[in-house]
N, CA, C and O of each residue as an XYZ file, in Angstrom:
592
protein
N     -13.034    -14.018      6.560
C     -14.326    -14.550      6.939
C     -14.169    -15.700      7.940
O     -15.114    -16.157      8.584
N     -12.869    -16.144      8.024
C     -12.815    -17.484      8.789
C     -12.597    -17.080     10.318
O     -12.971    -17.550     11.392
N     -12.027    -16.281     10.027
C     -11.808    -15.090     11.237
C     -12.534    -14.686     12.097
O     -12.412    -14.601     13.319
N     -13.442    -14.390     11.291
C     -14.800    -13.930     12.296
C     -15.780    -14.999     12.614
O     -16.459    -14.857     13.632
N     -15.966    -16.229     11.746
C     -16.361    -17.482     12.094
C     -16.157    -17.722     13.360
O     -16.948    -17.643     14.301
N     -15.015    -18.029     13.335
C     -14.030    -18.645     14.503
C     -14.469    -17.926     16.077
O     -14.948    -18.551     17.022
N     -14.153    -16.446     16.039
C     -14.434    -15.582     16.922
C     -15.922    -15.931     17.642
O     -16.114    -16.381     18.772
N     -17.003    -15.535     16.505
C     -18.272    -15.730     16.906
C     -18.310    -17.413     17.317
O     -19.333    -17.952     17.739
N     -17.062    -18.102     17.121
C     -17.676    -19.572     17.779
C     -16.988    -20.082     19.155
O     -17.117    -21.037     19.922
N     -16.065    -18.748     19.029
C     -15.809    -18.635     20.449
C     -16.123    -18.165     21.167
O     -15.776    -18.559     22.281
N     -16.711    -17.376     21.094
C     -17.692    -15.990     22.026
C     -18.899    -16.855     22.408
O     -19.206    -16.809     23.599
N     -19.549    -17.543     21.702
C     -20.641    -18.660     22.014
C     -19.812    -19.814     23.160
O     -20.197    -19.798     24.329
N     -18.919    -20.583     22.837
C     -18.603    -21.645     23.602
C     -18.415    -20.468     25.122
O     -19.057    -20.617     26.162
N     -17.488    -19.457     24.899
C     -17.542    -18.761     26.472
C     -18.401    -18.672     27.052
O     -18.392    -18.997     28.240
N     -19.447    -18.210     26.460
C     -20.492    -17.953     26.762
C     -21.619    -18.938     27.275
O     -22.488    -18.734     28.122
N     -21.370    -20.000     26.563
C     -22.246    -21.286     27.496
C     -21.162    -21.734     28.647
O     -21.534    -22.062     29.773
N     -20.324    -21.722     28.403
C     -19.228    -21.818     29.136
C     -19.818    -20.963     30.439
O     -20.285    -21.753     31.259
N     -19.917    -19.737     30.815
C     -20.074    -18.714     32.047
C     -21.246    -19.370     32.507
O     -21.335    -19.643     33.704
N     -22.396    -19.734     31.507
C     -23.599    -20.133     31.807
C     -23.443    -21.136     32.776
O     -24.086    -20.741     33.749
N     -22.890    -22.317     33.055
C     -22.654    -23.058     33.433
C     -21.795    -23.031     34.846
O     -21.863    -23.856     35.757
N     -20.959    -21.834     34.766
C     -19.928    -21.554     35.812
C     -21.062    -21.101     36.493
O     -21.309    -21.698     37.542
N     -21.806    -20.206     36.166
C     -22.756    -19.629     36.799
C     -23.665    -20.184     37.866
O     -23.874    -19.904     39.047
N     -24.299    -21.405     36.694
C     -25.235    -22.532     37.435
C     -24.481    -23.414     38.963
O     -24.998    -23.677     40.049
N     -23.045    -23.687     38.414
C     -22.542    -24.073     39.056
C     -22.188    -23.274     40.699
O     -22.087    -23.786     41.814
N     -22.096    -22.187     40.357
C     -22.092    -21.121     41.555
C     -22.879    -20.957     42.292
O     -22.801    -20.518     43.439
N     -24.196    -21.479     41.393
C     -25.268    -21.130     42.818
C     -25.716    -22.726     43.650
O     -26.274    -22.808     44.744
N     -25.347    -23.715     42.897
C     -25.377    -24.810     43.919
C     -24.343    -24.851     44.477
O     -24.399    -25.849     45.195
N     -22.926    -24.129     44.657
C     -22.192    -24.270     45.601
C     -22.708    -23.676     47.135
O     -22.575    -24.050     48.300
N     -23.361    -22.552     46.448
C     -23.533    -21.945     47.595
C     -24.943    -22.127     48.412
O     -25.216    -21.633     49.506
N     -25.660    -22.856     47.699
C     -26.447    -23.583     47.587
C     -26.704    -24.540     49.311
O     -27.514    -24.665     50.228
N     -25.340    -25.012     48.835
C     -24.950    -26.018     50.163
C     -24.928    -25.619     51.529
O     -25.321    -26.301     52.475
N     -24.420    -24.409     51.580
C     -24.489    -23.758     53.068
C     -23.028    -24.307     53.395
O     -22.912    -24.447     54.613
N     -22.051    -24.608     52.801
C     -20.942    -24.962     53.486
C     -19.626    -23.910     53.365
O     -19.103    -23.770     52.260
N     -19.119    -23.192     54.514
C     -18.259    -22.426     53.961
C     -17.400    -22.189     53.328
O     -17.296    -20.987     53.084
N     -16.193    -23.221     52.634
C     -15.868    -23.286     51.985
C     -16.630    -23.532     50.385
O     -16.108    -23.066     49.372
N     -17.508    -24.074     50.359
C     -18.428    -24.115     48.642
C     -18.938    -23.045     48.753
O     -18.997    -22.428     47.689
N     -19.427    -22.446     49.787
C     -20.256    -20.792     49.467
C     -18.810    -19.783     49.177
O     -18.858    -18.858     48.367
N     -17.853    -20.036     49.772
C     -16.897    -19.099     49.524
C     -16.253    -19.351     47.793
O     -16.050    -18.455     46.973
N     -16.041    -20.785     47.606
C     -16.681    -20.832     45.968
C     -17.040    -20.647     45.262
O     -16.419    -20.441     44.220
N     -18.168    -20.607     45.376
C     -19.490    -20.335     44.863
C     -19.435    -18.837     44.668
O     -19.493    -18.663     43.451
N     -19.361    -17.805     45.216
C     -19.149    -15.974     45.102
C     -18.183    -15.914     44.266
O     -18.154    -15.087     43.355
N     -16.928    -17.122     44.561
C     -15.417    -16.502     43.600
C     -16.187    -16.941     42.194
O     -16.040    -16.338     41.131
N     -16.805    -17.788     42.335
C     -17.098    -18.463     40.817
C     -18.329    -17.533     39.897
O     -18.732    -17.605     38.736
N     -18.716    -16.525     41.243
C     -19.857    -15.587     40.210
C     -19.102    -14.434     39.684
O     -19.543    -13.983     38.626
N     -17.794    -13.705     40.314
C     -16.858    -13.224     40.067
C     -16.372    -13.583     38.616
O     -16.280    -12.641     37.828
N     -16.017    -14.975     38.135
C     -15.347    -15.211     37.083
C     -15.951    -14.741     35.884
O     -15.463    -13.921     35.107
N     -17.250    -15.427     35.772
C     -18.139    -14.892     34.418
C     -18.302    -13.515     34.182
O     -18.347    -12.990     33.069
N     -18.416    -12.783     35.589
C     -18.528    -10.774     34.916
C     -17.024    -10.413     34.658
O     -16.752     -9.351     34.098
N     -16.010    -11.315     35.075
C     -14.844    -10.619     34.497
C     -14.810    -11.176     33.165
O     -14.151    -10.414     32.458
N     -15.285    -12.302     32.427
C     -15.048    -13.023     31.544
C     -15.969    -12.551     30.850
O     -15.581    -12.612     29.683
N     -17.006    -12.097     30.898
C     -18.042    -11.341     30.260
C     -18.110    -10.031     29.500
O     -18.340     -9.772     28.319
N     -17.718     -8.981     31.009
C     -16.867     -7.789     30.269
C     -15.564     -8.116     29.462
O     -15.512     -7.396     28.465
N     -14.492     -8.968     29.566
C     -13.558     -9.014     28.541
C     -14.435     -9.159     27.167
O     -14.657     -8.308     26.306
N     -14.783    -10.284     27.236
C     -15.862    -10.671     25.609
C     -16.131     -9.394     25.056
O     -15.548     -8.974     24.056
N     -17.340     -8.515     25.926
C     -17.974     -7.535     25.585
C     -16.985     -6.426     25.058
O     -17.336     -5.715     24.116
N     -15.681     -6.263     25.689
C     -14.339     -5.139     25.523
C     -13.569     -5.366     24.253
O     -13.019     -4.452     23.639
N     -13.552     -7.030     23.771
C     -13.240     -7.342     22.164
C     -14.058     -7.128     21.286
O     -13.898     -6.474     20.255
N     -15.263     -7.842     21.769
C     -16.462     -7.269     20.772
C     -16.426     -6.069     20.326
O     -16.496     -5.786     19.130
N     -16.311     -5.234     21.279
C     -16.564     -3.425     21.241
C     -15.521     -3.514     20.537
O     -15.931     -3.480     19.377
N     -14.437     -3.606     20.530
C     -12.999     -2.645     19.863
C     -13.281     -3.407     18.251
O     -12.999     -2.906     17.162
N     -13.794     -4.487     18.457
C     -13.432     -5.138     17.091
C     -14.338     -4.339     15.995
O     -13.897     -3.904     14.930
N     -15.819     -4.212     16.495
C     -17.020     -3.409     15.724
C     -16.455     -2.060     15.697
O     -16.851     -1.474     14.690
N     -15.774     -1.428     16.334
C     -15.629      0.009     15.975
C     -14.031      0.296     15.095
O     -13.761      1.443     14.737
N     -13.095     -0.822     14.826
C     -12.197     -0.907     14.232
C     -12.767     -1.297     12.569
O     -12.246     -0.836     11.553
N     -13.714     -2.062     12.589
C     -14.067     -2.397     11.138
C     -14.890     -1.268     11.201
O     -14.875     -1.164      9.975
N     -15.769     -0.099     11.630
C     -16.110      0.960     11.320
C     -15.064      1.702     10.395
O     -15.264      2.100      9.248
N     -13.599      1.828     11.340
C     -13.031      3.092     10.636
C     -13.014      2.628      9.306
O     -13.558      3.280      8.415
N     -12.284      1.271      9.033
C     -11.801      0.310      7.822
C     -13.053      0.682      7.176
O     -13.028      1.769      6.600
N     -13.917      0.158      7.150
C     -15.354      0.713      6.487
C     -15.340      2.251      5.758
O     -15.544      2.305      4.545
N     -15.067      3.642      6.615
C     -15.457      4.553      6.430
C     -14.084      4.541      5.468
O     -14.329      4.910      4.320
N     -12.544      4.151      5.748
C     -11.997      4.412      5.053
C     -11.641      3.653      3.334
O     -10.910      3.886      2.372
N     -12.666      2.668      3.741
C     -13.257      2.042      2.032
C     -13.931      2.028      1.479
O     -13.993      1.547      0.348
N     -15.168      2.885      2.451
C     -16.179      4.277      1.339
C     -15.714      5.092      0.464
O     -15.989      5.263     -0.724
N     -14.762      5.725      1.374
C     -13.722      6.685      0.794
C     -12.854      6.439     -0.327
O     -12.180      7.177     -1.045
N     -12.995      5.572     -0.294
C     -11.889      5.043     -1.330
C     -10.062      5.388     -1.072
O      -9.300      5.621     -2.010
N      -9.638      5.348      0.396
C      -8.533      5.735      1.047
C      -8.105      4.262      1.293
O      -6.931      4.146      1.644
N      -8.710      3.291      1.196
C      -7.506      2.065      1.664
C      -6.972      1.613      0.629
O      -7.458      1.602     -0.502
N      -5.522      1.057      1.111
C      -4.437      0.860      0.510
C      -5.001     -0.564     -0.641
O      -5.944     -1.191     -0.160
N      -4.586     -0.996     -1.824
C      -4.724     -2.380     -2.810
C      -3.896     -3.325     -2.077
O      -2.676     -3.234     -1.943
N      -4.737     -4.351     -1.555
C      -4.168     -5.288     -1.304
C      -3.754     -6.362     -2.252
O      -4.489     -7.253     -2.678
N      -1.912     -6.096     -2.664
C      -1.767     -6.440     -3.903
C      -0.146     -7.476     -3.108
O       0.871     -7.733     -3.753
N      -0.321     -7.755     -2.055
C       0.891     -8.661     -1.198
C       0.788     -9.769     -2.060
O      -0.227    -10.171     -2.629
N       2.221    -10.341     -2.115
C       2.302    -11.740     -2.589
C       2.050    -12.408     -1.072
O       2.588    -12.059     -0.021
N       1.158    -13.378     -1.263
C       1.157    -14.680     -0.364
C       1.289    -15.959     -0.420
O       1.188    -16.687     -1.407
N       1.600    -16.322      1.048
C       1.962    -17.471      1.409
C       0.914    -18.377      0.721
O      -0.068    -17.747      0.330
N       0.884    -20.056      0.415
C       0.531    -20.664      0.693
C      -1.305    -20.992      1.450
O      -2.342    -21.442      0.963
N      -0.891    -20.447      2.909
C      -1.675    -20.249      3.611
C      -2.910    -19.348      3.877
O      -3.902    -19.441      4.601
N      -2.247    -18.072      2.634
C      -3.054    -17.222      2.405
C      -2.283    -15.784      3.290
O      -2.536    -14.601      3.059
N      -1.604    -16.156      4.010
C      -0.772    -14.812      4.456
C       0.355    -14.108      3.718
O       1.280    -14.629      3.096
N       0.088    -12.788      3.915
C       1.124    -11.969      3.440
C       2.450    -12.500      3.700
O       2.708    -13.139      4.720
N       3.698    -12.115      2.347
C       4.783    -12.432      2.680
C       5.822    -11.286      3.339
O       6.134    -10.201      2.849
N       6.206    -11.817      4.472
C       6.416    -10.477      5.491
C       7.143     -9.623      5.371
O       7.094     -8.536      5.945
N       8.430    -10.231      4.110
C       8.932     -8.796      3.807
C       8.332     -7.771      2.937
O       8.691     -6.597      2.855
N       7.331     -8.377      2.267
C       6.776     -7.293      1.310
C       5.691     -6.802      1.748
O       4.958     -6.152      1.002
N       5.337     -7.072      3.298
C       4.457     -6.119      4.172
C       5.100     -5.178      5.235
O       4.731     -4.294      6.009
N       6.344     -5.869      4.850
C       6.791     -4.891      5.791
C       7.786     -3.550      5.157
O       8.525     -2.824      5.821
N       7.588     -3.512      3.999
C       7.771     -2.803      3.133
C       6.750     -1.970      3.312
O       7.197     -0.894      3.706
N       5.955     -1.958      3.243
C       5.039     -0.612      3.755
C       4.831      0.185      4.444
O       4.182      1.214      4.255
N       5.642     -0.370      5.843
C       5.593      0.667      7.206
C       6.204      1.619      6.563
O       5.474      2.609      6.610
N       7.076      1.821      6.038
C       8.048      3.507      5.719
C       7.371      4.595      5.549
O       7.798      5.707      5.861
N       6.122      4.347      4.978
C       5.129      5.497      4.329
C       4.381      5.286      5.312
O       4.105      6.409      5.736
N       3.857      4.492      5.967
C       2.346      4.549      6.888
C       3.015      4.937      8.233
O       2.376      5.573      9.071
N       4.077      4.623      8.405
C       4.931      5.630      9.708
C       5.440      6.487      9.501
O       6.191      6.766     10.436
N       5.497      7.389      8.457
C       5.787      8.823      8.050
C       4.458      9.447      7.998
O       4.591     10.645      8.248
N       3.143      9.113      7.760
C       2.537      9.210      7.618
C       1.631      9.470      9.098
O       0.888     10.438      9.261
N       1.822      8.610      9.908
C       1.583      9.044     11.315
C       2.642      9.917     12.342
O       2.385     10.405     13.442
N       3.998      9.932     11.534
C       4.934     10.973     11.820
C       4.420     12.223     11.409
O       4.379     13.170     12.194
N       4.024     12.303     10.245
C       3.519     13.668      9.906
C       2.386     14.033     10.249
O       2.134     15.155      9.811
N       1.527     13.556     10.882
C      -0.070     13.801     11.291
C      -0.507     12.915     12.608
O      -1.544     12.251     12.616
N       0.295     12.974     13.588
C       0.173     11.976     14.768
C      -1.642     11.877     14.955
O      -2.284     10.876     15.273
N      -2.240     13.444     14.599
C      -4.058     13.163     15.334
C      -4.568     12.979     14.378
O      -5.673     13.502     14.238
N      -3.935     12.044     13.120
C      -4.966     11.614     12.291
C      -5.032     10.111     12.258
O      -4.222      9.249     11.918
N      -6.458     10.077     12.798
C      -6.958      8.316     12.721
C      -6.381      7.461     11.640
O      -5.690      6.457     11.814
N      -6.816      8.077     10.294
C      -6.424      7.617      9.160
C      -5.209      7.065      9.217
O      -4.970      5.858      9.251
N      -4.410      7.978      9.227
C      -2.913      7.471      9.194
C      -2.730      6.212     10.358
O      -2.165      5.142     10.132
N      -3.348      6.618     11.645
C      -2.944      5.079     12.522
C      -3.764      3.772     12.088
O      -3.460      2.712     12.635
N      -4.711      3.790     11.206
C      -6.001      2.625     11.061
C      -5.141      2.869      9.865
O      -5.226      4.079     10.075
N      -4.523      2.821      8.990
C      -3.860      2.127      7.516
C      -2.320      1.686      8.458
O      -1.786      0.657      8.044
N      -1.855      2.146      9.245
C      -0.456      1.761     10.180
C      -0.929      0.375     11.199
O      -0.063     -0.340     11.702
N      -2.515      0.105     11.426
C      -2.231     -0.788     12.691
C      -2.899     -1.738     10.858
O      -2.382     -2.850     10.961
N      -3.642     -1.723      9.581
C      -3.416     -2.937      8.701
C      -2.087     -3.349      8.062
O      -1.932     -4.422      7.480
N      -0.831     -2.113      8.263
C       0.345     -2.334      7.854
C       0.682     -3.302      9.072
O       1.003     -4.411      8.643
N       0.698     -3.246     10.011
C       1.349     -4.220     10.852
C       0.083     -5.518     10.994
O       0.401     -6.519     11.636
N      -0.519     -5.487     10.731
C      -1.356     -6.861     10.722
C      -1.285     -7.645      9.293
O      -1.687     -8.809      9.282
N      -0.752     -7.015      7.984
C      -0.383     -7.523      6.963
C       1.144     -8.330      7.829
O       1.130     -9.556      7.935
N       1.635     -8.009      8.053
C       2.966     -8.445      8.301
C       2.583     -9.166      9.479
O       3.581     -9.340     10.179
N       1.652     -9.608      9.935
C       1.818    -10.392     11.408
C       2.091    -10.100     12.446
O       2.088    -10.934     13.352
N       2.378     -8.964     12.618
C       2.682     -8.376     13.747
C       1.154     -7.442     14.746
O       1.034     -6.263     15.079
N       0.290     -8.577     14.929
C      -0.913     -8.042     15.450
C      -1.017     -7.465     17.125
O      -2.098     -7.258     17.676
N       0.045     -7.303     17.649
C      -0.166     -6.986     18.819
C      -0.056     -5.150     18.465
O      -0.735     -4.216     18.892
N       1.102     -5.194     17.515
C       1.722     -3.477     17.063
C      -0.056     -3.329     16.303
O      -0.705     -2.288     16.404
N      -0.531     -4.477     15.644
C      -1.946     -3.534     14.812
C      -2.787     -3.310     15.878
O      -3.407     -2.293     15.564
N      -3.182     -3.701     17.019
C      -3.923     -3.605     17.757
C      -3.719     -2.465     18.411
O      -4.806     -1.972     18.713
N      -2.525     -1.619     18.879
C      -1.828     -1.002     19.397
C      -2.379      0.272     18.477
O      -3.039      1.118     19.079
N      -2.191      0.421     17.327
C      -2.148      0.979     16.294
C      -4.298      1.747     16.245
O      -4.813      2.860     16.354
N      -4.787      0.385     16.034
C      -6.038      0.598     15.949
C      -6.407      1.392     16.739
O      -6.851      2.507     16.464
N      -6.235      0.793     18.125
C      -6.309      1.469     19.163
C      -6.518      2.959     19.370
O      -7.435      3.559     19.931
N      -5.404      3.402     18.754
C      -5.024      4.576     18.774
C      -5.669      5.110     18.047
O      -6.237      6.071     18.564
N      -6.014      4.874     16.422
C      -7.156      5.310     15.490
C      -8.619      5.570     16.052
O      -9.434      6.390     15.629
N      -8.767      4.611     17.185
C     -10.101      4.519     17.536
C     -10.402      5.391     18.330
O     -11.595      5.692     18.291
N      -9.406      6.270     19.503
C      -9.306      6.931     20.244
C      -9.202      8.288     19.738
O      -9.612      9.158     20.505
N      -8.782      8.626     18.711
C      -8.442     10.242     17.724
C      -9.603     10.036     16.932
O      -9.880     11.085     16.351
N     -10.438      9.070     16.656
C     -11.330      8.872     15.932
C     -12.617      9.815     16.714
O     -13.151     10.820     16.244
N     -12.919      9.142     18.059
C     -13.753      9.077     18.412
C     -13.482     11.033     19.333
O     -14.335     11.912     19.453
N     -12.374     11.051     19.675
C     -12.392     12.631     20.054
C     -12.528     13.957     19.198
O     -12.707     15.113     19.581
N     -12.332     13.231     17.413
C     -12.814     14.152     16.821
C     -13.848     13.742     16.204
O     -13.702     13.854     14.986
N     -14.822     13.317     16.506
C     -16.253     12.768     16.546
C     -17.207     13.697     17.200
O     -18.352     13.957     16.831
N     -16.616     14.120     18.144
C     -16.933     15.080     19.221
C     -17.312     16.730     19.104
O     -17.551     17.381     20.121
């Protein structure tokens, strides 16, 4: 929950954040001077790239807690029964004790979502969130073609 706190209080600060780049963009150009007008365009540039990124996390993040969702309707996700840290994080060897089965598991069924969306929470139990993202990813993509 702190997680998503955090997120949504960053997605806001960006977001007044662009607002502002924005404002700022049009009194550069405002000025009529070529260098501040040439400013001023790079600086309207920044917020739609910074905008669509936002919008490209947002998206992956809502359709990743979909699968997680559908697969805890189901009653298919794994007991989260990790000893933890202190901090509240998994202890990493006993998350990482789990890949053996959730990567046999996408060994044996590469086009099943399932198997990659319980493989990208095996690697996000263990900290290794770039491999869960990677992972999701991939769930979200076999997800959505056999959706079809």
């Amino acid at each position: 929950m702190r997680a998503r706190v955090a997120a949504i209080a960053m997605a806001v600060i960006l977001v007044i954040y662009l607002v502002f780049v924005v404002q700022y963009s049009f009194v550069l150009i405002g000025t009529g001077v070529g260098v501040a007008v040439a400013m001023g365009i790079a600086l309207l540039v920044l917020p739609l790239i910074g905008a669509w990124l936002l919008w490209r996390e947002i998206h992956f993040v809502l359709r990743g807690e979909r699968l997680v969702r559908i697969l805890g309707a189901a009653g298919e996700l794994p007991v989260d029964d990790l000893p933890r840290l202190p901090s509240g994080r998994a202890v990493a060897e006993a998350a990482d004790a789990q890949f053996p089965a959730y990567k046999a598991a996408v060994e044996a069924d590469p086009g099943s979502w399932r198997a990659w969306v319980l493989l990208g929470l095996a690697y996000d139990a263990s900290g290794d969130h770039a491999r869960a993202r990677w992972a999701t990813r991939e769930a979200i993509k076999l997800e959505r073609v056999s959706a079809r």
